[in-house]
BAPA-151918 format. One record per residue (C-alpha): residue number from 0; x, y, z; residue in three letters. Coordinates in nm, 2 decimals, decimal comma, padded with zeros to 4 digits. Layout:
N
<NUM; <X; Y; Z>; "ALA">
...
This chain:
239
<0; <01,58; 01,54; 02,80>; "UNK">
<1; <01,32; 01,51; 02,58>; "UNK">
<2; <01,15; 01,15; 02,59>; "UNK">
<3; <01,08; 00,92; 02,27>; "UNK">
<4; <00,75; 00,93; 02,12>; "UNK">
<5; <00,50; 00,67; 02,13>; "UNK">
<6; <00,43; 00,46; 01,86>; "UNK">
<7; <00,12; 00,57; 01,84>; "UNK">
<8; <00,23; 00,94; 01,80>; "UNK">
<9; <00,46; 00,83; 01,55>; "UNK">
<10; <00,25; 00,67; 01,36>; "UNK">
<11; <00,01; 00,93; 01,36>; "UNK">
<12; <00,33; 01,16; 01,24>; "UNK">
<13; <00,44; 00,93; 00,93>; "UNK">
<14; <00,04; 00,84; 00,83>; "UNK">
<15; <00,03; 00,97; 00,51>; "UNK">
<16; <00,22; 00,69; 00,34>; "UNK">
<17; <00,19; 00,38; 00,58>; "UNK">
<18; <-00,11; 00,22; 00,38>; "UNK">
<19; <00,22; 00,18; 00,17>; "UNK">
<20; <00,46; 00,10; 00,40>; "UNK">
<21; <00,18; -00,17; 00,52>; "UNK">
<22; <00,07; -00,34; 00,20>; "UNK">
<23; <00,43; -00,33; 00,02>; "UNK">
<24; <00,58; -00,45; 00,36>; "UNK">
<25; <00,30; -00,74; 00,32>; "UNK">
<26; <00,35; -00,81; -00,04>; "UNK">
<27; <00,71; -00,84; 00,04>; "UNK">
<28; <00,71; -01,09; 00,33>; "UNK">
<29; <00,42; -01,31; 00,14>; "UNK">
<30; <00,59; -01,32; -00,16>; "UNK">
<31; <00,95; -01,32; -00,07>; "UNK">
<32; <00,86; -01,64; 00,19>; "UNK">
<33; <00,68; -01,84; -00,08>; "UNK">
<34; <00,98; -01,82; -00,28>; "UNK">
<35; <01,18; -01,96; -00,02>; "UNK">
<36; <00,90; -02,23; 00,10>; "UNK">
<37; <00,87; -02,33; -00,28>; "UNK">
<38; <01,25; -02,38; -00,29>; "UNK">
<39; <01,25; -02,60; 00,04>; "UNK">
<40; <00,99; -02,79; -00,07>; "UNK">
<41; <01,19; -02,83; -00,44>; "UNK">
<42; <01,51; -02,95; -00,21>; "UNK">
<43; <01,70; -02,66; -00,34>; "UNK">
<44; <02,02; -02,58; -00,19>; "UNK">
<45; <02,02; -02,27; 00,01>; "UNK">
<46; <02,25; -02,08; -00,26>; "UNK">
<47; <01,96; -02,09; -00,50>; "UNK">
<48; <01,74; -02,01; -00,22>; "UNK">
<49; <01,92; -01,70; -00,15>; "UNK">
<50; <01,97; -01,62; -00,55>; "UNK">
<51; <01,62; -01,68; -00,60>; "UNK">
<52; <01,48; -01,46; -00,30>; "UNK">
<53; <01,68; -01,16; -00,35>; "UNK">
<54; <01,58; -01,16; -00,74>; "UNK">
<55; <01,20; -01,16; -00,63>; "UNK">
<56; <01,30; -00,91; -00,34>; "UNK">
<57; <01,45; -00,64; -00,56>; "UNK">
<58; <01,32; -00,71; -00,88>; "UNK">
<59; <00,90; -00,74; -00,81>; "UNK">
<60; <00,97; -00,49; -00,54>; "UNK">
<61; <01,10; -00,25; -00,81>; "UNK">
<62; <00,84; -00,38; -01,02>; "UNK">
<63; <00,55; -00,29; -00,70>; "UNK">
<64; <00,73; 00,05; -00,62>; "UNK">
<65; <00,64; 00,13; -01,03>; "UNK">
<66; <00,31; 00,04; -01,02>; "UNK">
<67; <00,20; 00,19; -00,70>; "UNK">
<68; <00,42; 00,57; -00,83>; "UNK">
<69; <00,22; 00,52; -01,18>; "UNK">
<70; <-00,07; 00,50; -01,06>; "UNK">
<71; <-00,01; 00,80; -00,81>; "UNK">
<72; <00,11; 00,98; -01,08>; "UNK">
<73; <-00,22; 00,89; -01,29>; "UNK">
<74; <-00,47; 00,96; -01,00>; "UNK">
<75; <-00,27; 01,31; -00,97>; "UNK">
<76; <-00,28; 01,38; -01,38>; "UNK">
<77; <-00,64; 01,29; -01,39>; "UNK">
<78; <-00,75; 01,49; -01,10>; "UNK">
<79; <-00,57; 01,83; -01,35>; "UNK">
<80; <-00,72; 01,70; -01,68>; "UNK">
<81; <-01,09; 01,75; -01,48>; "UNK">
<82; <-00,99; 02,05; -01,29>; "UNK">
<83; <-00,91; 02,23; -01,60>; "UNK">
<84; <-01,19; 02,14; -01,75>; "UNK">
<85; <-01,41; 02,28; -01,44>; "UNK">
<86; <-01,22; 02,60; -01,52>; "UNK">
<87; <-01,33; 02,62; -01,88>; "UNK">
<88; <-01,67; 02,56; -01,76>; "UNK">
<89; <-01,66; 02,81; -01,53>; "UNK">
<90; <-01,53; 03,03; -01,77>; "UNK">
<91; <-01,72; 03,00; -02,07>; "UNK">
<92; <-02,06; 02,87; -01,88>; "UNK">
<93; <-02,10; 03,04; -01,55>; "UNK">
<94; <-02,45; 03,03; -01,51>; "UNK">
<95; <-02,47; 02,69; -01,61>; "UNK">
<96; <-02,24; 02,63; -01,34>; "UNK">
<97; <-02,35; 02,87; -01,09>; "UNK">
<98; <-02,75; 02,63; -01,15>; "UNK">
<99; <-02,51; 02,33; -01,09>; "UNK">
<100; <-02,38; 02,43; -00,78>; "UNK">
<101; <-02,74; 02,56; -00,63>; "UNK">
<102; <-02,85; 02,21; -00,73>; "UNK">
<103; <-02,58; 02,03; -00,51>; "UNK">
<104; <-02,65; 02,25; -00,23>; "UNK">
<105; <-03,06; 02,23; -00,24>; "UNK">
<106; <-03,02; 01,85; -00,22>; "UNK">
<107; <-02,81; 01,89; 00,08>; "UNK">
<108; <-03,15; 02,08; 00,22>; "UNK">
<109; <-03,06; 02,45; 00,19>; "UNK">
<110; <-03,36; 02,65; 00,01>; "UNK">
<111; <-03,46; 03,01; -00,05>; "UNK">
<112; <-03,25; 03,36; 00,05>; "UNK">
<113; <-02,96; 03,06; 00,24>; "UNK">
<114; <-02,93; 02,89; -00,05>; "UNK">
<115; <-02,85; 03,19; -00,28>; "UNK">
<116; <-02,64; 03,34; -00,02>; "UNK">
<117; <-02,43; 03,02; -00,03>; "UNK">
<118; <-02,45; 02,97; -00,44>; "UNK">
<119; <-02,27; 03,34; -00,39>; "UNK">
<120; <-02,02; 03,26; -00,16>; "UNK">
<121; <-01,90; 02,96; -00,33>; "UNK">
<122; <-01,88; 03,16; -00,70>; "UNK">
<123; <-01,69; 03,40; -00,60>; "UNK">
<124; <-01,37; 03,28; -00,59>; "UNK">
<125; <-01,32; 03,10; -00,88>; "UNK">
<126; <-01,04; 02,84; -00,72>; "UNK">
<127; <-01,31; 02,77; -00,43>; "UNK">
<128; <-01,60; 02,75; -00,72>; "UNK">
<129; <-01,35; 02,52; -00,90>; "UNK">
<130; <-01,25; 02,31; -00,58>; "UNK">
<131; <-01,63; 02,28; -00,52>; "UNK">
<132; <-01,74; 02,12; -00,85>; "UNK">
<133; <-01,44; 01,85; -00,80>; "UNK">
<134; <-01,58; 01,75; -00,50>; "UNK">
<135; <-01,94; 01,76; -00,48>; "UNK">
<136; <-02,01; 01,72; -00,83>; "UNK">
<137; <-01,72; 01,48; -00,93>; "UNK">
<138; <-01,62; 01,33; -00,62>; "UNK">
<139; <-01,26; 01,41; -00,65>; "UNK">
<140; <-00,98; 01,52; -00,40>; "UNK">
<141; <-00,65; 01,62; -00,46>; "UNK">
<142; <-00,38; 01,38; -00,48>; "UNK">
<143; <-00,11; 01,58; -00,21>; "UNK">
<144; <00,13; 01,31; -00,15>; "UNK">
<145; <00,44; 01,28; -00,39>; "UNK">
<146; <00,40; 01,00; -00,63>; "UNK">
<147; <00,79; 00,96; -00,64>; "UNK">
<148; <00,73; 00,90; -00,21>; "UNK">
<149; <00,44; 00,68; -00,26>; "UNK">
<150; <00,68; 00,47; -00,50>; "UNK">
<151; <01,01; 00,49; -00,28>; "UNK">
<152; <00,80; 00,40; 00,10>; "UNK">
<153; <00,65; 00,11; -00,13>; "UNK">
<154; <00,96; -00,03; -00,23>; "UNK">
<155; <01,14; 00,03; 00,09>; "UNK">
<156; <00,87; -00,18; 00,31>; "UNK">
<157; <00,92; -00,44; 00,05>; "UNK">
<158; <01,28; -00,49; 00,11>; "UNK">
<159; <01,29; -00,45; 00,45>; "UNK">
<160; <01,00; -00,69; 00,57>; "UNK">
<161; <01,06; -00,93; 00,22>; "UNK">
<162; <01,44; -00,99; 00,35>; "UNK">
<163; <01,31; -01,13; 00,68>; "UNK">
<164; <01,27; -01,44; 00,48>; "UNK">
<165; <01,63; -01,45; 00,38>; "UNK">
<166; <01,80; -01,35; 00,71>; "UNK">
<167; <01,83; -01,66; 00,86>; "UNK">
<168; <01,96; -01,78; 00,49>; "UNK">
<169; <02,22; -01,53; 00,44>; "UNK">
<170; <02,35; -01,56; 00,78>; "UNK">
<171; <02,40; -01,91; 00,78>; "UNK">
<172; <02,57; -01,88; 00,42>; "UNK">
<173; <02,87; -01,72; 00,63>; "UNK">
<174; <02,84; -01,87; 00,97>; "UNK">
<175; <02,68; -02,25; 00,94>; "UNK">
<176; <02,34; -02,22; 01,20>; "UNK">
<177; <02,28; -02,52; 01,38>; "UNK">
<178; <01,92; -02,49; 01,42>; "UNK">
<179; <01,68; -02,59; 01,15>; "UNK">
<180; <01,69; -02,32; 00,90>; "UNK">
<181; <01,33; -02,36; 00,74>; "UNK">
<182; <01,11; -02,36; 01,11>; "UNK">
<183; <01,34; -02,11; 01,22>; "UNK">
<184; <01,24; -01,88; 00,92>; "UNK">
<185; <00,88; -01,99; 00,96>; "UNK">
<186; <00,90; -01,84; 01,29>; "UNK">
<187; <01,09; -01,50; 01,22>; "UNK">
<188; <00,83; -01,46; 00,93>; "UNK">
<189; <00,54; -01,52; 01,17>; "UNK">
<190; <00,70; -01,23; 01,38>; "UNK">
<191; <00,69; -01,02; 01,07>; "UNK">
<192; <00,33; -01,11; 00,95>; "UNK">
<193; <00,26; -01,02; 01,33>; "UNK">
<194; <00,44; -00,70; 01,33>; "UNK">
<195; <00,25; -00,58; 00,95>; "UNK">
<196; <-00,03; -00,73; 01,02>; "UNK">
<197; <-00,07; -00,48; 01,32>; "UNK">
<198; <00,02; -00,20; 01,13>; "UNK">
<199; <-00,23; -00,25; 00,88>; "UNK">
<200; <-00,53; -00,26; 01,21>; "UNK">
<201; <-00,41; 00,04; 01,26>; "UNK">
<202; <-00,44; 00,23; 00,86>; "UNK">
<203; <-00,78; 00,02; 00,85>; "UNK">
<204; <-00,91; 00,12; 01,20>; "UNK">
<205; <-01,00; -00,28; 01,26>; "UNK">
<206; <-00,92; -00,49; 01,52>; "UNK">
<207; <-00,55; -00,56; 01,55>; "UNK">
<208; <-00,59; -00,93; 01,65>; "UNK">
<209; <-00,79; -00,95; 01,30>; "UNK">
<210; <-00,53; -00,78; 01,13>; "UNK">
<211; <-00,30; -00,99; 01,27>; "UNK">
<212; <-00,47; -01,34; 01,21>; "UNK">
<213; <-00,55; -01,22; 00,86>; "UNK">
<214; <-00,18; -01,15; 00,75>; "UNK">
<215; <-00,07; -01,47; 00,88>; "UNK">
<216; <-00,28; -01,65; 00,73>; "UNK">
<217; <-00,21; -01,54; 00,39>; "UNK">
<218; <00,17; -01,56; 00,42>; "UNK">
<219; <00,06; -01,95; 00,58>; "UNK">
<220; <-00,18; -02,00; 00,27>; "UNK">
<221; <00,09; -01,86; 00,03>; "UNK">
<222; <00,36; -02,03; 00,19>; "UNK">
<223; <00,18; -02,33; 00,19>; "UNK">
<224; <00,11; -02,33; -00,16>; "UNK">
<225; <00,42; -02,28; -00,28>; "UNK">
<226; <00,58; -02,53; -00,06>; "UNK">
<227; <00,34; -02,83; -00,24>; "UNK">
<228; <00,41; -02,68; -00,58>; "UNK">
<229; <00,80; -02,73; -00,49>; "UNK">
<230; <00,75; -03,05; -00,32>; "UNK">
<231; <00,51; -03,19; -00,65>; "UNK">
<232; <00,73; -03,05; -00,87>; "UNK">
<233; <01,07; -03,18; -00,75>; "UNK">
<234; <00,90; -03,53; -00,74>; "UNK">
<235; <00,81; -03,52; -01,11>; "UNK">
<236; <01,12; -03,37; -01,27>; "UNK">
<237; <01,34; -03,55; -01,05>; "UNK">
<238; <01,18; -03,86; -00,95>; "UNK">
């Protein structure tokens, strides 16, 4: 029987999109649990808590999920538009471009018979002379990761760390919870930061205490926030 991966290993497996998975899974438990702590600290009832969360939880997590696929979609378009352009270049002005390629290379400390030898190598394929002028001379790499999977992981870590928040609400809609419902939710949020916050040590190569302390203390400050501005709020307008 073959045994169950690591996490490590499958991380490593799914690492092309978990900066996504990370920061929309972070966006979505900050956001989604200073919604709640605003309501709480407005006296709402826990309804509107739970109408109010789930419209922030699908609808600025669709709204995220667009962003971060547009401007996939941009990089990707942009990247073309230039590549093209290399091709034209390459093309129409080869020695021109044959001069900007020995440049690139004599700065990077070949000189004399090595250098040519490698000015000749590069230009003679005209994809790898093309692929060479987007990266040494613009500094730009290929977008290989779907846009339309960059958009969907987003949107998915959104919902499914941004609901934490709203567990403990939606449960005790059905079945009354005897506990106190705010601390609870504090607590199961804190285990969520926790859980992200480790993740994103891991896409950023950081401590994962730091990552860890620095997530909760965002959702705290954000929480926090929102919880006054509720509280200040519901004092004013309703005395």
């Amino acid at each position: 029987m073959e045994a169950a991966p690591s996490a490590p290993n499958f991380l490593q497996r799914h690492q092309d999109y978990l900066g996504e998975f990370v920061y929309g899974g972070i966006d979505g438990s900050v956001t989604t649990f200073a919604v709640v702590a605003g309501s709480v600290g407005a006296g709402l009832d826990s309804s509107v808590i739970l109408i109010l969360g789930f419209a922030n939880l699908l609808a600025d997590g669709f709204s995220m999920s667009v962003g971060a696929y547009l401007s996939a979609k941009s990089e990707s378009h942009n990247y073309e538009k230039h590549k093209k352009a290399e091709y034209w270049e390459i093309e129409h002005k080869p020695e021109e471009e044959r001069e900007e390629v020995r440049e690139i290379y004599r700065q990077k400390g070949f000189d004399g018979p090595l250098l040519e030898q490698v000015v000749d190598i590069l230009t003679a394929d005209k994809d790898r002379w093309a692929d060479v002028m987007m990266k040494e001379e613009l500094f730009m790499m290929e977008q290989r990761r779907s846009p339309l999977a960059i958009g969907a992981v987003t949107y998915v870590a959104f919902i499914l760390v941004g609901f934490i928040p709203l567990a403990l609400y939606l449960y005790d809609y059905f079945i009354p919870f005897s506990g106190d419902l705010f601390w609870t939710t504090c607590a199961l949020t804190c285990l969520g930061f926790a859980t992200v916050g480790g993740l994103k040590s891991y896409v950023t190569e950081t401590s994962i205490w730091k990552g860890v302390l620095e997530t909760l203390a965002l959702g705290a400050l954000a929480a926090g926030v929102a919880y006054l501005v509720g509280d200040v709020l519901e004092r004013i307008i309703v005395g």
